[in-house]
N, C-alpha and C positions, 0 to 999 in steps of 0.2 A: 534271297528268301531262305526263311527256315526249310532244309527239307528231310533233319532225321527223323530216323524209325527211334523208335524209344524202346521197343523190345525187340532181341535177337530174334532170326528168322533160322528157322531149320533149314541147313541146306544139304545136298549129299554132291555140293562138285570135287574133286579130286584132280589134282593135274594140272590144273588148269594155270594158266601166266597170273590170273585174277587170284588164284589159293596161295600163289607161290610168293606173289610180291607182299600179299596181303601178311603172311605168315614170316615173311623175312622183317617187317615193319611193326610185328604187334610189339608195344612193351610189355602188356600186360591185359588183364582180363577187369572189368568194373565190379561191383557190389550189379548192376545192372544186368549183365552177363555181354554187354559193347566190349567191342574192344578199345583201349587204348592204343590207339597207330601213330607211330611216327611219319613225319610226313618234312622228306626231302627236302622240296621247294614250294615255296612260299609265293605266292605274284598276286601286287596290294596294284590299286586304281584309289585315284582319286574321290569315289562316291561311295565305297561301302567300307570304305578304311578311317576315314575321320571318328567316326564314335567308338573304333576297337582302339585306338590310341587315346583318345580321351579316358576309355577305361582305364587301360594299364595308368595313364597320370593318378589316376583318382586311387590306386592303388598303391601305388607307389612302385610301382614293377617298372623293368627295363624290357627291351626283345633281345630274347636270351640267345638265339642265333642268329643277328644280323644279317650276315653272310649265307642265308639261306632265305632269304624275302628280295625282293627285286620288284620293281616297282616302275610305272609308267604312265600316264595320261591319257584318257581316249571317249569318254563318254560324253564329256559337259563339253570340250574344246569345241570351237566354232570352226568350219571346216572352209570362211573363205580368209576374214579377219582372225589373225589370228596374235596381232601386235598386243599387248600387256598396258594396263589392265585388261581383260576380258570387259567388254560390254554389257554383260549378263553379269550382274555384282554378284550372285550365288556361284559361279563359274570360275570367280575370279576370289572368291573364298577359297571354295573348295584345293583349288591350285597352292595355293598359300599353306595351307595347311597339312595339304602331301608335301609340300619343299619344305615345309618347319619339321615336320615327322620324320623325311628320310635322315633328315642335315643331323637331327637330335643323337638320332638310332645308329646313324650309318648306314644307312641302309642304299644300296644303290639305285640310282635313278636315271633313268632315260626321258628327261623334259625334252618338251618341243624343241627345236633346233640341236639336236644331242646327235642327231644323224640317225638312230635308231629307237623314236619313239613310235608309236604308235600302238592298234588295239593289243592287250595284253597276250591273247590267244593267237597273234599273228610275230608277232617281235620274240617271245619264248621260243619258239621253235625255231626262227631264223636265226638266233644268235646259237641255239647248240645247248641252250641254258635246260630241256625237256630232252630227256630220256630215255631209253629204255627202262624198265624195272623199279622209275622213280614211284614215290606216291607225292602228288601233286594238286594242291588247294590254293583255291583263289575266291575272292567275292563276288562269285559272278557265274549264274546260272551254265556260262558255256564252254567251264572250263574238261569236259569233257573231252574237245578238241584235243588235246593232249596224249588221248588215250592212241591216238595214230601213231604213238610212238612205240607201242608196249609197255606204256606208263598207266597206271590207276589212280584218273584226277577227280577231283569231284569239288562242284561249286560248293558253296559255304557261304552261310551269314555272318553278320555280321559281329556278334558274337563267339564265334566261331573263329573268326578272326582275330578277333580281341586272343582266344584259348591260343592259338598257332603261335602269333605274337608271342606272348610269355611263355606258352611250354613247348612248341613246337609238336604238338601232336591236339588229335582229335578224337571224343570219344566217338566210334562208328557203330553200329549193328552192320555184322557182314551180310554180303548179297547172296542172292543165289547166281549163278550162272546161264546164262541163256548163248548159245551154238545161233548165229545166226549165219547160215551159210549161203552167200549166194553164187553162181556156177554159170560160167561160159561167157561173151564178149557180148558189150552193149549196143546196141544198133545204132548207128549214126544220128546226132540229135537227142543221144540221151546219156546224161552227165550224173554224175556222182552224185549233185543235188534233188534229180530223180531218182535215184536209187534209193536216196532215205526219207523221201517223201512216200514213196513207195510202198515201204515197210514200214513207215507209220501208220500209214493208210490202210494196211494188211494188217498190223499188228492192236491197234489202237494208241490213244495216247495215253493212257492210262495202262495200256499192254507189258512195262518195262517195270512196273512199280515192284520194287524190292528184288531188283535183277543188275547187274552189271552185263551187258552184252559184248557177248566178244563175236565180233565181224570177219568171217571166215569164207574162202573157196575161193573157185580160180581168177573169177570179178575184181574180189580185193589185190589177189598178188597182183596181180597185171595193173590195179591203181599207181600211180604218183604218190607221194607224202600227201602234197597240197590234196589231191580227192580224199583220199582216206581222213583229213582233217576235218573235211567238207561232213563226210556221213558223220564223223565221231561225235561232232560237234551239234550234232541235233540229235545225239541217245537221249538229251532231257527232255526233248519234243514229244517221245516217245513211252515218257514213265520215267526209264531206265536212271539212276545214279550214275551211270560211267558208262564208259564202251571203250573199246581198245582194239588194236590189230596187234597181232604178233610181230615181231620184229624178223626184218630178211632182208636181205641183201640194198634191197629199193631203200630201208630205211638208212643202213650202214652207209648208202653211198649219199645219201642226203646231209647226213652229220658230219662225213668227216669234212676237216679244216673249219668245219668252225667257230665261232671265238672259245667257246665253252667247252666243244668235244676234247675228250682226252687224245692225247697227241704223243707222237714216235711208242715206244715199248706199251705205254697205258693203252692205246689206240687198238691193239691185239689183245690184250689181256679182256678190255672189256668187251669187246666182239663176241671171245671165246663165255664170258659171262651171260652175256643178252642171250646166246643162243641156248643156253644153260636154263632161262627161264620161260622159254616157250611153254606152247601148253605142249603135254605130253603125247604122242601119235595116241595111246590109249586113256588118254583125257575122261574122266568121266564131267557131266554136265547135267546141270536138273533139269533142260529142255535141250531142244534143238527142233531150229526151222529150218527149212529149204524153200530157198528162189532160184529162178532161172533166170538169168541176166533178159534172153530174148523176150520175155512177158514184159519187163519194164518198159513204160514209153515216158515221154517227151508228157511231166505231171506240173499242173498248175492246182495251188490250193482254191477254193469255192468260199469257203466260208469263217469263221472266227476259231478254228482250230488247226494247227499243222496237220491233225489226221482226216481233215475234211478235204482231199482233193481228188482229182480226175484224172485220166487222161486229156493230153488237149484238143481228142475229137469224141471228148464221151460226155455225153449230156450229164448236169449236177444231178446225183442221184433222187427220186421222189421219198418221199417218205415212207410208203409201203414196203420197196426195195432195201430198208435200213432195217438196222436189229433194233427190237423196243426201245432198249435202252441208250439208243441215239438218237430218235426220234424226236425228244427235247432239244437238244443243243441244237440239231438241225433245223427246228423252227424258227430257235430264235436267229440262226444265221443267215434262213432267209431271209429276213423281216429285216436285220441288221446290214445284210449288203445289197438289199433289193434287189434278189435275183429271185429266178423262178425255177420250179423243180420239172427237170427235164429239159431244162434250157441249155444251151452250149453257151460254155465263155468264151469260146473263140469266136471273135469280131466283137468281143467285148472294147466298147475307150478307152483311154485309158489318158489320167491327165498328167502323173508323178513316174518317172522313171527311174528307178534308182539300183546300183552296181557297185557295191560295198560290203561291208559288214565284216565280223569273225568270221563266218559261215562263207564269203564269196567275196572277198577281199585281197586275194594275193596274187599272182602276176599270171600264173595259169588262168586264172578266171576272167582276167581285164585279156587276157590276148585272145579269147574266145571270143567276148564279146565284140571285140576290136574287128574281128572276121565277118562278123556281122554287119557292123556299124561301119567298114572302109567302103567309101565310093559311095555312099548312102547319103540321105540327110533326116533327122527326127523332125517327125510330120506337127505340122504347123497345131499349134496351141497344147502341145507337149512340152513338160520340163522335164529334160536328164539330166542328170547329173553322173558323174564318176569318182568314189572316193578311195583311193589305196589304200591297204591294210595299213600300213607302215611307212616310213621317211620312206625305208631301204624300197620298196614295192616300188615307191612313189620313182624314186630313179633310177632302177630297174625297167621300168614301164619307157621313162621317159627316152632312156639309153637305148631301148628298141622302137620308139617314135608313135609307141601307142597313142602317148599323150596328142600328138598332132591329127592320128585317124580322128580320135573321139572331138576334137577342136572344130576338126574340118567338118564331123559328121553334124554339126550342131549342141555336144554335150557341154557341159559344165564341167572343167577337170578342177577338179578341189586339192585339198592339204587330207592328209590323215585322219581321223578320228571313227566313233562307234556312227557318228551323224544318225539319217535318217531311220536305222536300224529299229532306236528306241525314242530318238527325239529327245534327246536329253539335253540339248543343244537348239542353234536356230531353225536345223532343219527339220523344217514337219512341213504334214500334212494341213491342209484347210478347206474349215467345211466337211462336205461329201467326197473331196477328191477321193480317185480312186487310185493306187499305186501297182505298180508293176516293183516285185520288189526281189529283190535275189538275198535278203534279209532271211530270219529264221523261225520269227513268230508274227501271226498274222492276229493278234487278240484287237477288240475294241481298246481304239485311244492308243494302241501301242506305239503308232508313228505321228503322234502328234497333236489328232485334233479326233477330239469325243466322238465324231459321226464320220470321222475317215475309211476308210477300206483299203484291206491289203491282199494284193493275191501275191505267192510265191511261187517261185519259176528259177529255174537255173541260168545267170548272167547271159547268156545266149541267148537265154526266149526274153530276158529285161529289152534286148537290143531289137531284139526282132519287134518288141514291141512299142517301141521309140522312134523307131526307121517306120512303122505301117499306122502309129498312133489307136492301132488295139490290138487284142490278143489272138498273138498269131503262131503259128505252127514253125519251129524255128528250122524243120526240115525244109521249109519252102524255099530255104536259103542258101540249101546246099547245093553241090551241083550234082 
């Protein structure tokens, strides 16, 4: 989806990692007052790449930096069949036409069976290909993920695309900056995935609009990569164009060795770089918020927006209790997932279980849920499912035997792909089913089927609620 601003926004941040890569990257200033950004690396998919390449044909242009687009498979692929042709003759287009565009361009490619395909937002980061201090664009709403590196990535249409293709740069209106800081250790049972459901829920979803968020305090440093992916990667849930962490030590020791990171002498040189464009200890910023790690709990989404959720011992809020200006959308969300206000979703049914996505896709999240789901079984007239971010996830997972907890526990262990996320693919929803989803957006028809329902939950409460067959407290399962 389209989502620039068309006129520049005043902003007064200074310091900041977001001023600094921004300003390292402009080429130039528009007739508009945008900037012109160059933009590092490039990551094309097969659904919103076929028409920026058709452009360039019709123009007669070439992609002017091959060697800075990288490319991979993950939305349309079917997650059990996955033999050639595709079953789904649109699936099996779209495939054909990313292999004729890379083969043309040169462009490099990670197809299925490559050892390293899989969702774009999960395979970037594992190969070393995402950054510190890159600026980073893709077709795809959640390329913000990215920003866990100390990178400024930001989804793009597909025009947009088409632009990156031939000139490798984007015209942007800069953000402002928004300090979100959050402080002190999570309580047992509450994951990364509640921390930025959290802050949407605090924030709104509409809260980030014309901000890049930088994700700050002692919460984040004590994050993994993979958590810190986990929040960055829903700043679009929340408004925001981008979001980022600083880069530190956690991220240094994630990148080196590999395939992409720079290596012996470069390997020091760029450390000493990355650390160069942190934000400044006197950083100025056009906002800043503060959370405390201990207010966060264990958050499942309610209704047709990521900023619609609860605690999962706090009743869906009434409408009295909501600001005016929410009181529409919450109407329509009850009406839409047939709940009630004041009601608790815990002991909600649940029929669809599902532990995937960019968002909750890579081997920290499957060995969470695995601690859930070992010794267990998913309660009778449930379907789970399990799909790895990546090939690499895939035998990673399998190398520590997760694959056979989830096997034993009753789940479905799948191939790679975006699957039930967005249902671009065979996996959907049907009917009213209602899903348990460790996915990132919970809109009408998003997983599938017009009148489906999605709550959001971090891979741990997906398991927990797989193993009970509804919406359960995934502390119940701790010891």
């Amino acid at each position: 989806m389209e989502m620039d601003l068309d006129f520049p926004i005043r902003t007064m941040s200074k310091g900041t990692l977001f001023d600094k890569v921004w300003d390292l990257h402009t080429v130039g200033t528009l007739p508009s007052g945008q900037t012109q950004l160059f933009i590092g690396l490039h990551l094309i998919h097969e659904v919103t790449s076929p028409q920026a390449f058709a452009m360039l044909r019709d123009r007669g242009l070439k992609v002017l930096f091959p060697e800075r687009t990288v490319a991979t498979v993950d939305h349309i692929v079917p997650t059990t069949n996955q033999a050639r042709p595709f079953v789904d003759d649109l699936a099996e287009e779209m495939m054909q036409e990313l292999e004729k565009n890379c083969a043309e361009h040169h462009i490099r490619f990670y197809n299925i069976g490559s050892g390293q395909q899989g969702i774009v937002h999960v395979i970037a980061p594992e190969l070393g290909l995402t950054q510190p201090g890159m600026t980073v664009a893709c077709g795809d709403s959640h390329t913000s993920t990215h920003g866990a590196f100390g990178a400024i990535a930001f989804g793009i249409g597909t025009s947009q695309v088409r632009d990156v293709l031939a000139s490798q740069t984007l015209a942007l209106a800069k953000l402002k900056v928004r300090r979100i800081e959050v402080n002190g250790s999570l309580k047992p049972g509450v994951y990364a995935k509640d921390v930025i459901l959290h802050i949407i829920r605090t924030l709104g979803v509409k809260g980030g609009v014309g901000y890049a968020y930088e994700y700050a305090g002692t919460t984040f440093e004590q994050m993994s990569m993979e958590e810190r992916m986990t929040v960055c990667n829903m700043s679009i849930e929340g408004g925001a164009r981008c979001g980022y962490v600083n880069p530190d030590q956690v991220t240094y020791d994630y990148l080196k060795g590999r395939e992409f990171a720079p290596k012996g002498e470069e390997w020091e040189k760029a450390i000493a770089w990355w650390e160069s464009i942190r934000s400044d200890v006197d950083a100025e910023y056009d906002d800043i918020v503060v959370f405390d790690a201990a207010d966060i709990p264990p958050t499942v989404t309610w209704g047709i927006t990521p900023g619609q959720g609860v605690a999962i011992n706090e009743p869906i809020p009434t409408p009295e209790s909501l600001k005016e200006e929410d009181r529409q959308i919450a109407a329509e969300a009850y009406a839409y997932m047939g709940l009630q206000p004041g009601q608790l979703l815990q002991g909600t049914p649940i029929d669809v279980c599902f532990i995937g996505s960019c968002t909750n896709g890579r081997l920290s999240d499957l060995r969470e849920a695995a601690k859930v789901a070992k010794g267990r079984r998913v309660a009778a007239g449930v379907k789970a499912f399990v799909v790895p971010g990546s090939e690499r996830v895939k035998r990673e997972a399998e190398a520590e035997g997760l694959d056979q907890i989830f096997i034993a526990a009753g789940f479905e262990w799948r191939e790679p792909g975006c699957s039930m996320c967005l249902a671009m693919n065979p996996d959907k929803l049907e009917g009213r089913q209602i899903s348990a989803s460790a996915s990132n957006r919970n809109f009408k028809g998003r997983q599938g089927s017009a009148t489906g329902r999605t709550l959001l939950m971090s891979p741990a409460m997906v398991a927990a609620a797989a193993v009970t067959g509804h919406v359960t407290d995934v502390r119940e399962f701790m010891n």
